[in-house]
C-alpha positions as protocol buffer text, in pm:
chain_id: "A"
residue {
  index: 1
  type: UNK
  ca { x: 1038 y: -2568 z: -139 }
}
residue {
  index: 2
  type: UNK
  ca { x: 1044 y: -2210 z: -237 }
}
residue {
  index: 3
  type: UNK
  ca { x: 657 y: -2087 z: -273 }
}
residue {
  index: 4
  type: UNK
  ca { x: 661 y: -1709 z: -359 }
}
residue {
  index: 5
  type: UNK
  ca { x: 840 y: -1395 z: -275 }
}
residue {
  index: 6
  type: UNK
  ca { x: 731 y: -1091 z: -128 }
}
residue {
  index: 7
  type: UNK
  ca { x: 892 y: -770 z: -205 }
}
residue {
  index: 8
  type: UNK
  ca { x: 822 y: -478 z: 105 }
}
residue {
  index: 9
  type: UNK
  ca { x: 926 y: -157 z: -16 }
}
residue {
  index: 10
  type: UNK
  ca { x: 909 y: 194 z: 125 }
}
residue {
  index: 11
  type: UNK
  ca { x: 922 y: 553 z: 15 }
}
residue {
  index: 12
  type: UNK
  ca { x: 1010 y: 783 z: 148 }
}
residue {
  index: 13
  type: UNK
  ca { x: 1023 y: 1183 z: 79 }
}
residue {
  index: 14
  type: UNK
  ca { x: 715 y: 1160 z: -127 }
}
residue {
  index: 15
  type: UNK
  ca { x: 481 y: 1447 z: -287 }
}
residue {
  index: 16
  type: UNK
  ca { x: 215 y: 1476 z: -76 }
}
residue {
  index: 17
  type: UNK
  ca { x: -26 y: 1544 z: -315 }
}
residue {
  index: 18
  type: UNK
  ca { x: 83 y: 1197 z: -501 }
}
residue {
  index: 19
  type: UNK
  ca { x: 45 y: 1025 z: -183 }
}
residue {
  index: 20
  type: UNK
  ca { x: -323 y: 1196 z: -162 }
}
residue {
  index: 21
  type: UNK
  ca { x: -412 y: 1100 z: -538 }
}
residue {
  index: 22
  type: UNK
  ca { x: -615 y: 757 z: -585 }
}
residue {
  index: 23
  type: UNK
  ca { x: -659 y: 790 z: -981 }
}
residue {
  index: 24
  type: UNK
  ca { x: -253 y: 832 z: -969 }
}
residue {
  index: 25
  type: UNK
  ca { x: -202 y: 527 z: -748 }
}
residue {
  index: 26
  type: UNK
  ca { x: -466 y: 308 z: -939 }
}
residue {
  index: 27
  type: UNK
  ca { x: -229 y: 410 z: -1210 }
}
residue {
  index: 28
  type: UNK
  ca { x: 88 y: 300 z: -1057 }
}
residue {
  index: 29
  type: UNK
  ca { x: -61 y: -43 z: -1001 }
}
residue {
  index: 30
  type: UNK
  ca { x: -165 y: -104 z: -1330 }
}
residue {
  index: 31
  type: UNK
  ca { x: 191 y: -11 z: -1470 }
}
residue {
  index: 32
  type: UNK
  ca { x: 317 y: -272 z: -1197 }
}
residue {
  index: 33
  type: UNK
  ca { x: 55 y: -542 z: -1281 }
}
residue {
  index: 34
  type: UNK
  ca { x: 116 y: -479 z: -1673 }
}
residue {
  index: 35
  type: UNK
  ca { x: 516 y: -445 z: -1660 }
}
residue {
  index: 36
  type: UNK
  ca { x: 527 y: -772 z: -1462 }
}
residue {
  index: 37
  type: UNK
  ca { x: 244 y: -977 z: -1675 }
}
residue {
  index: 38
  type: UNK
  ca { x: 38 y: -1014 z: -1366 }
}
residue {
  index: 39
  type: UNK
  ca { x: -350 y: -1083 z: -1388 }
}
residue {
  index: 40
  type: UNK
  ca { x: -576 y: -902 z: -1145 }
}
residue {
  index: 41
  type: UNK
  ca { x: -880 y: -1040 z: -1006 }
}
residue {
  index: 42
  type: UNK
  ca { x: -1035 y: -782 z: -807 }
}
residue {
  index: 43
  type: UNK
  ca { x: -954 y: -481 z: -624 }
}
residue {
  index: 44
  type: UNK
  ca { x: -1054 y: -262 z: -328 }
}
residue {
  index: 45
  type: UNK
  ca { x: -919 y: 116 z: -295 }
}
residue {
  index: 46
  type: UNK
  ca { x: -1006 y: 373 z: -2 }
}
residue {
  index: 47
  type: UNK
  ca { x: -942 y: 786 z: 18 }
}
residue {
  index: 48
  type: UNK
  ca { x: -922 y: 877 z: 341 }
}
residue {
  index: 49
  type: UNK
  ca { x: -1096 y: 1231 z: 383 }
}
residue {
  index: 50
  type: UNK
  ca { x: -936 y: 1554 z: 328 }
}
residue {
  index: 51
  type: UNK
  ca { x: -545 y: 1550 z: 404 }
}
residue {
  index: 52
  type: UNK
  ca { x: -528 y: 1159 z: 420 }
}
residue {
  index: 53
  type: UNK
  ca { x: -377 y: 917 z: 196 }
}
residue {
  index: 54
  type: UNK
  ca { x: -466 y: 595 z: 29 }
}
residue {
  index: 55
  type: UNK
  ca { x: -485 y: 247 z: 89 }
}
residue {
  index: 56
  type: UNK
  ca { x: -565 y: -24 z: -213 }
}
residue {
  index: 57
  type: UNK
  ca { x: -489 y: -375 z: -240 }
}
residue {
  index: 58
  type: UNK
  ca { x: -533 y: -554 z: -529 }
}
residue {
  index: 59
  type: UNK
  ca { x: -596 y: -962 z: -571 }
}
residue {
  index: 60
  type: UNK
  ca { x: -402 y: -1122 z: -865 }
}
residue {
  index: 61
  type: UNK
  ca { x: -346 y: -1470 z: -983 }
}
residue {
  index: 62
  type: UNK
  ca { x: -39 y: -1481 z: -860 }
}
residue {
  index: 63
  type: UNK
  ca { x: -129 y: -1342 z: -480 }
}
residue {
  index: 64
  type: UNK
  ca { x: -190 y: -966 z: -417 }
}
residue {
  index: 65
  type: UNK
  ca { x: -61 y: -636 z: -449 }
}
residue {
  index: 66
  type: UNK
  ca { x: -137 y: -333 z: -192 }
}
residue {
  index: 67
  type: UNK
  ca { x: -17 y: -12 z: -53 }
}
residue {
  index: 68
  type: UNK
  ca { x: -72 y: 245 z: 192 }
}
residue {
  index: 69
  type: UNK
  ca { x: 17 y: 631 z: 202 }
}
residue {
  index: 70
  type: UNK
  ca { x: 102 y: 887 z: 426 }
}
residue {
  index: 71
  type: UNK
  ca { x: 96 y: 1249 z: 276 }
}
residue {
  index: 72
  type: UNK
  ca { x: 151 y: 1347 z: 594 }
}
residue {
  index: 73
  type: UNK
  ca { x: 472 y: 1189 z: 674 }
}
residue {
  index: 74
  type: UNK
  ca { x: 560 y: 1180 z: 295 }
}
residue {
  index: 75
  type: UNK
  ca { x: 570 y: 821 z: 276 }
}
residue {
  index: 76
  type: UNK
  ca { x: 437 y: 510 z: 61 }
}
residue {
  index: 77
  type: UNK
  ca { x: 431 y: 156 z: 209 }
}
residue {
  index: 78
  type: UNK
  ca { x: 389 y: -119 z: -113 }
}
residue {
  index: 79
  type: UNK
  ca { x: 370 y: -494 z: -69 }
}
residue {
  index: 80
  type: UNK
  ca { x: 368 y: -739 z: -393 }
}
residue {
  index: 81
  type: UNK
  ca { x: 367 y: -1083 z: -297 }
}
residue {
  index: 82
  type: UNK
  ca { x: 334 y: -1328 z: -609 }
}
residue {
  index: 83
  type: UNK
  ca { x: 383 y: -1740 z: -663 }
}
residue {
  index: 84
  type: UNK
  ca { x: 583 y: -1721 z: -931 }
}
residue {
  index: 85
  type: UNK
  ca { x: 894 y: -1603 z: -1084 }
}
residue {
  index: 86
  type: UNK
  ca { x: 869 y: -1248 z: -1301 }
}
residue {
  index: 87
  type: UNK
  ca { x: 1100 y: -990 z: -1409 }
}
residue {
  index: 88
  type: UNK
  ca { x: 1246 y: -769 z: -1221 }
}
residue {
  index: 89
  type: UNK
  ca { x: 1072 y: -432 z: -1170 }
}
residue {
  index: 90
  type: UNK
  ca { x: 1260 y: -122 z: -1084 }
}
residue {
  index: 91
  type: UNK
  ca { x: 1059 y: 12 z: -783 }
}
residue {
  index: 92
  type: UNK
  ca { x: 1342 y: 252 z: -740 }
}
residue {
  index: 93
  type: UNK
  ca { x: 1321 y: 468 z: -1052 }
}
residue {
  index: 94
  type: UNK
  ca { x: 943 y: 411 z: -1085 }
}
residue {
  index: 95
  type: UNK
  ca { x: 858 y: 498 z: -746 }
}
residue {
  index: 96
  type: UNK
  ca { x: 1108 y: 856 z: -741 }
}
residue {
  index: 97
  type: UNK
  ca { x: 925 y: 930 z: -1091 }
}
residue {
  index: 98
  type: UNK
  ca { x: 585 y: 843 z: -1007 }
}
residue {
  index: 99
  type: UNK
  ca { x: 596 y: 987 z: -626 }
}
residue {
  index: 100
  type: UNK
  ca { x: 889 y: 1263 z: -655 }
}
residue {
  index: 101
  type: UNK
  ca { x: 1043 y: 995 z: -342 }
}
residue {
  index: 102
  type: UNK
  ca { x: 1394 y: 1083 z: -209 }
}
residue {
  index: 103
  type: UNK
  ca { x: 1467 y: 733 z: -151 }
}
residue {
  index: 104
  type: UNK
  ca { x: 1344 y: 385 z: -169 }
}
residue {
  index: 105
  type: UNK
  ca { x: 1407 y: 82 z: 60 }
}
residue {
  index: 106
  type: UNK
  ca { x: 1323 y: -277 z: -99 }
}
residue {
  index: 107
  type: UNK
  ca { x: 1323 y: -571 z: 100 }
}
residue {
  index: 108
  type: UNK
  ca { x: 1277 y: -909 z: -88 }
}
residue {
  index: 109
  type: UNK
  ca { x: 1134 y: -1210 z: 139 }
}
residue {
  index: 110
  type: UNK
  ca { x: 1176 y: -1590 z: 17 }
}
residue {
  index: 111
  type: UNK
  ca { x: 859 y: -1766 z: 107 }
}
residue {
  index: 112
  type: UNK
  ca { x: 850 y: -2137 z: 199 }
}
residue {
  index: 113
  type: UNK
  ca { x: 996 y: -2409 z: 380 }
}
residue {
  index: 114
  type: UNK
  ca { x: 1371 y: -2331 z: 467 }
}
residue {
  index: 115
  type: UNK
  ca { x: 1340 y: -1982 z: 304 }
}
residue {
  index: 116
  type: UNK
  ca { x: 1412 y: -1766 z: 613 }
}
residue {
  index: 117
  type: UNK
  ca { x: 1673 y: -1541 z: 376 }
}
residue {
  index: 118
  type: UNK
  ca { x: 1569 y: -1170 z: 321 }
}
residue {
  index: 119
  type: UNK
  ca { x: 1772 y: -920 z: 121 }
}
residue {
  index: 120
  type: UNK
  ca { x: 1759 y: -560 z: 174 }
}
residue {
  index: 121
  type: UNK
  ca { x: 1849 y: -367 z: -159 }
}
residue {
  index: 122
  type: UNK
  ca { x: 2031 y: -64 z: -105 }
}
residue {
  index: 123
  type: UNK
  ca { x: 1832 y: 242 z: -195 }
}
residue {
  index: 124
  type: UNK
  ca { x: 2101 y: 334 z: -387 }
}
residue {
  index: 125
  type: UNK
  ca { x: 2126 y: 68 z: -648 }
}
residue {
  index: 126
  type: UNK
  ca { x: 2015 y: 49 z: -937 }
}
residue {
  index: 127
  type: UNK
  ca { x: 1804 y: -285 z: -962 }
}
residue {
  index: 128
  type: UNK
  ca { x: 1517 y: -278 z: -709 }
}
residue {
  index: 129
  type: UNK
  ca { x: 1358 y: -579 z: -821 }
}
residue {
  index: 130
  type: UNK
  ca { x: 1450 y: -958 z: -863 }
}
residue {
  index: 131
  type: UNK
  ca { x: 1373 y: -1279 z: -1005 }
}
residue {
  index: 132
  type: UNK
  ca { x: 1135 y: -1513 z: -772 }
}
């Protein structure tokens, strides 16, 4: 039985100063949580001082939703892990819009019993989402 799927993604070639902005990121996550008719339960964000980047995970419903940034290797690290199946969401275009990243990498884990299939999505392509 199938219980949930996780999506991993990671971007790379990021602005800096995105990856430094919390209001911007708290942003991002509610365009996520809005665009896939998820319901948040509480959240908990952190700035790291100065140069550093930000870390915030967010409870839903459905499971949780968190990231973690590196201005200083230009990078974003996003996990969304929800129970149930949703529309697709197009991490790709949202995350070289939002961020200014060069590329994206999605990788989409079945959770369950039997459900040992992941499916890298090709930075490339043009559907960086999925149906759980």
């Amino acid at each position: 039985m199938i219980v949930g799927t996780e999506w991993l993604v990671e971007a790379e070639g990021c602005s800096p100063a995105s990856l430094r902005d919390e209001a911007l990121m708290r942003r991002l996550f509610d365009q996520v949580i809005a665009d896939l008719g998820l319901k948040a339960l509480d959240s908990v964000w952190h700035k790291f001082p100065g140069e550093g980047g930000v870390t915030g995970l967010v409870a839903l419903t459905e499971s949780h939703l968190a990231c973690h940034t590196y201005p200083e290797h230009g990078t974003a690290t996003f996990n969304l892990y929800c129970c149930r199946t949703r529309p697709a969401w197009d991490w790709e275009t949202n995350l070289k819009t939002v961020l200014a990243a060069s590329s994206v990498k999605i990788t989409i884990v079945t959770r369950g019993e039997g459900s040992s299939q992941s499916k890298i999505q090709n930075p490339k392509s043009k559907m960086a989402g999925g149906d759980a």
